[in-house]
C-alpha positions, 0 to 999 in steps of 0.5 A: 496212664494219663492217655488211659484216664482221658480215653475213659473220661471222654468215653463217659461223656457219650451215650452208654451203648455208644462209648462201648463200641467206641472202646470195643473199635480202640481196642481191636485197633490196638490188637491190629497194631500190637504195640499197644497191648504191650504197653497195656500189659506192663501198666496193668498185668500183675504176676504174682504166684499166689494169686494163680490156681488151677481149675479144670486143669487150666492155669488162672493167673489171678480168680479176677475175670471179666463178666459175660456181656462185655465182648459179646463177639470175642472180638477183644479177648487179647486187648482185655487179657492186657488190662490185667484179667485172670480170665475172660467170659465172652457173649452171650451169643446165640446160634442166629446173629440178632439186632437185639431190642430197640434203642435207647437200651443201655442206661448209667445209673452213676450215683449209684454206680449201677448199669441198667441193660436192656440189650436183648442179645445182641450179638453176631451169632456163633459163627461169627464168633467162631471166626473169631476166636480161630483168628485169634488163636491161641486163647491168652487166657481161659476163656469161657463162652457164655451160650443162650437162645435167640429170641425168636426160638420157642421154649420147645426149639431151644434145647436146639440152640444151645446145642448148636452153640456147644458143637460150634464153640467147645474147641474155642473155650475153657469152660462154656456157660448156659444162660437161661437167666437174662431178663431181656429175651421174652420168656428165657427165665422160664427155662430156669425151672429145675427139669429143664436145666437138668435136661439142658446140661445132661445135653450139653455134657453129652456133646462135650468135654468141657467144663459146663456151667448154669447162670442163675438170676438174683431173683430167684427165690433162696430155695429155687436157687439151691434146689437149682444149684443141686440139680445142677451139678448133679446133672454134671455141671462143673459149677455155678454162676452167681448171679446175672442182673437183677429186675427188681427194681426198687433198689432204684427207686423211679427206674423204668422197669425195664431190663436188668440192672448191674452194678453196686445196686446188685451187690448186697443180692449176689453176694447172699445166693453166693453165700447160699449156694456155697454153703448148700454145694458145700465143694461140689463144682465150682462157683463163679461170683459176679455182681456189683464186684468193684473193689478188693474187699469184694473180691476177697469176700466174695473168695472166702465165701465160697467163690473160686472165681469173681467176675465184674464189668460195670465197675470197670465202666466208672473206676477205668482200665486200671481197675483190675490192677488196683483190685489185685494189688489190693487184693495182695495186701489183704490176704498178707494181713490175715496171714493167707499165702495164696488165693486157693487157701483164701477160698471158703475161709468163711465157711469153715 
């Protein structure tokens, strides 16, 4: 636990973008060696049967996941799965590998525990990742693949893309998400309008099996994120993702508007769509609740307002490796103290 704490003290001493492909090469060499993953695992994995619960007939050994955005190549899904993580969500990737926007574009916001991402999708393509998730196989968690467009496909074209990646990735995944909510491709949030996600999720429902899911952005007006929502599931989406980053930025007051931003800057939003949408779904589909998740209470909150499943990353960039864990832990403590035997019954508390 000491060499875990002084890896990630050195690794916020670096530049942003920089400390993350640091952690991403520590990580697959501690893959490679095997070793170290199963000390991971005996300092970080916590088992308890009243945390797991099924979803789309797959086994969740605990409802935290690691958020979209972090392994965007599933190249670490093994070395995550050792940090404690009930399930993983790797990308966003598009069909073309792409460089992604011009550096600097990853930027701490520490005071605020707030991350400000101006990536643009970088990533190494579908095939690529493909690649990697057969060489890794079997998955050691549920696995979802979070799917967008690349940048230089037209609003017209893009329906292709996402196709694409749903032919190449279903096999690979538990549940496969759509992404029409990132800031950070020219013109993507103007797919977010109701016709056209209905149209992408009947597309993509038709060419697999799996468990289909829309990712909506926290700038959505309340109406168009339920009426969104609505459309959504009627159109045969297994569930919802609440929310991606967020581009108002005046909850940080002097920040270049540029990107969007993660973190506790986004938690007070994401947690109101949660809560909006819930109410609104009223059980229909299941509802995935990420941003500015960083402690048990949020998680547990985020459960008992309708979420089976809570997602983080950012947090993970300040508090360390041993994040997950405590949440757990913690998390164990706080349903004993209602008198809630298990995460299933813990879900939708709020709502009754």
């Amino acid at each position: 636990m000491l060499g875990l704490d002084a890896l990630h003290r050195s690794l916020l001493r670096l530049e942003p973008e920089n400390a993350h492909d640091r952690a991403i090469d520590a990580m697959r060499l501690a893959q490679a060696l095997g070793f170290p993953l199963w000390w991971l695992r005996q300092r970080c994995v916590v088992l308890d049967p009243r945390l797991e619960q099924t979803l789309w007939d797959e086994p969740f050994p605990n409802p935290v996941g690691l958020a979209a955005g972090y392994d965007k190549n599933a190249q670490v899904v093994h070395a995550m799965a050792a940090l404690g993580f009930g399930f993983l969500e790797v990308g966003t990737v598009t069909p073309m590998p792409q460089c992604g926007n011009p550096k600097p574009r990853v930027f701490r916001h520490a005071e605020q525990r707030s991350l400000q991402n101006a990536l643009g999708f970088n990533n190494s393509g579908g095939v690529a990742m493909a690649n990697e998730l057969r060489q890794q196989a079997p998955n050691p968690l549920p696995l979802g693949i979070n799917i967008g467009k690349n940048k230089n496909t037209t609003e017209g074209e893009a329906f292709r893309d996402y196709e694409t990646l749903v032919d190449k990735l279903a096999e690979f995944s538990s549940y496969l998400v759509i992404n029409v909510s990132s800031p950070n491709t020219p013109g993507l949030r103007d797919m977010q309008r109701q016709e056209t996600v209905v149209d992408l999720v009947k597309r993509c429902r038709e060419r697999t099996a799996k468990p289909v899911l829309v990712k909506l952005a926290p700038d959505l007006e309340d109406r168009e994120a339920v009426e969104l929502s609505l459309a959504s599931v009627e159109a045969g989406a297994a569930g919802i993702v609440v929310t991606n980053t967020t581009i108002d930025y005046s909850l940080l007051p002097g920040v270049e508007a540029r990107g969007g931003l993660s973190g506790r800057v986004l938690r007070r939003r994401s947690f109101e769509v949660l809560q909006l949408v819930a109410r609104h779904l009223d059980g229909r589909g299941h509802l995935i609740s990420v941003g500015g998740v960083e402690s048990a209470t949020d998680v547990y909150s985020r459960l008992k307002a309708g979420a089976s499943l809570v997602q983080l990353y950012t947090a993970m960039i300040y508090e360390g490796p041993m994040l997950v864990s405590r949440i757990l832990r913690g998390l164990l403590e706080l349903m004993e103290k209602d008198g809630i035997g298990t995460v299933k019954e813990a879900i939708g508390a709020d709502l009754d």
